[in-house]
C-alpha positions, 0 to 999 in steps of 0.5 A: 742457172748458174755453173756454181749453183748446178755444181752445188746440186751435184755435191749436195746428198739430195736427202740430208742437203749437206756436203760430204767435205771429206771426200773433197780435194778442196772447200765447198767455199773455194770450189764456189769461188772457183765457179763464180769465176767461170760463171762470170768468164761465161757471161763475159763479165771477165776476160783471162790474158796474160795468167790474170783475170780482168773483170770487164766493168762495162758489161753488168750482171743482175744474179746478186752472187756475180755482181758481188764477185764482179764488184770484188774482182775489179778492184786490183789494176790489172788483174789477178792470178787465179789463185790469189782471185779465188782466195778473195772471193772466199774471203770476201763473200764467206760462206759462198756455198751457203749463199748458193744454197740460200739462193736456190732455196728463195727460188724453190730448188731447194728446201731449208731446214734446221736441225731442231727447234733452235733458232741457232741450229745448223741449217740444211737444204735437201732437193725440192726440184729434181727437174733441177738437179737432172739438168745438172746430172744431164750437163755432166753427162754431156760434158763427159762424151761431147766431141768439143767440151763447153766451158760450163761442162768441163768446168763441172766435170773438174770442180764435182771431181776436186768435190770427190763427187763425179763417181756419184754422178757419172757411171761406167764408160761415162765416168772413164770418159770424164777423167781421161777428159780431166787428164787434159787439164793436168798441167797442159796449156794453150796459148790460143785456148783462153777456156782451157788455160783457165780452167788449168789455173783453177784446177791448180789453185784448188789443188794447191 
């Protein structure tokens, strides 16, 4: 599964399937974006030098959602910045968040319904798999403790937390282990850790 769809599994009320956009520090969109980035950093379909993020063309990906924001990453010669990279995702596959949403629902991990009988009417995705959403739930948990953090697990430490999330999520001494985990990415930068300067880059552009 991908980072972005277990991020949209954390930040969704498991009941009502909606997004409370106002405990977010950022748009359910730009948060997508930003997660489709490490999606495809994960998968080795980008690679991040010099503060810019190059899509790799030789290596394709089958999930719709990633070939789309490889396609539209590749464009720009030489890169781009984080901020500027996920402004054109959001531009460019708007609504992202709801075609996560659409995604997980085709493959049952989710339903889908309307808010009444109109066929205009607002759309919402309560939880169907909850084998789905504890996978997530177990990956920030292990993400919050683990000695050396995963790219997959830091990153949905610090996208559920702009979300206004993680206190939903992680409880006590795991909660407190995850934002002193967090502090690391405020401002901090290494010049031998591509993961972790990307993750800064992300975090700024969100908070921007």
């Amino acid at each position: 599964m991908l980072i972005a769809e277990q991020l949209m599994l954390l930040c969704i009320d498991p009941k009502s399937g909606d997004f409370d956009a106002s405990r977010s520090h950022a748009d359910a969109n730009l948060l997508c974006a930003a997660a489709l980035i490490l999606d495809l950093f994960e998968q080795r379909r980008l690679r991040y030098q010099g503060k810019h993020l190059v899509i790799e063309p030789l290596l394709p990906t089958t999930h719709p959602q990633l070939a789309a924001a490889a396609q539209i990453l590749a464009g720009p010669v030489g890169g781009l910045p984080a901020s500027a990279a996920v402004e054109l995702l959001v531009g460019r596959l708007n609504p992202t968040s709801f075609n996560l949403l659409e995604s997980l629902f085709r493959r049952d991990v989710l339903h889908r319904v309307r808010e009444s009988w109109l066929p205009w009417s607002k759309l919402h995705f309560p939880l169907r798999s909850i084998q789905a959403r504890n996978e997530a739930s177990t990956q920030l948990r292990n993400a919050a403790v683990a000695d050396h953090g995963s790219l997959r697990g830091m990153g949905l430490l610090m996208l559920t937390d702009l979300a206004g999330q993680l206190e939903h999520n992680l409880i006590g001494d795991t909660h407190e282990a995850a934002m002193s985990r967090l502090l690391r990415l405020r401002g901090s930068r290494s010049v031998v850790d591509a993961e972790h300067d990307l993750l800064v880059d992300l975090r700024d552009a969100l908070m921007a």
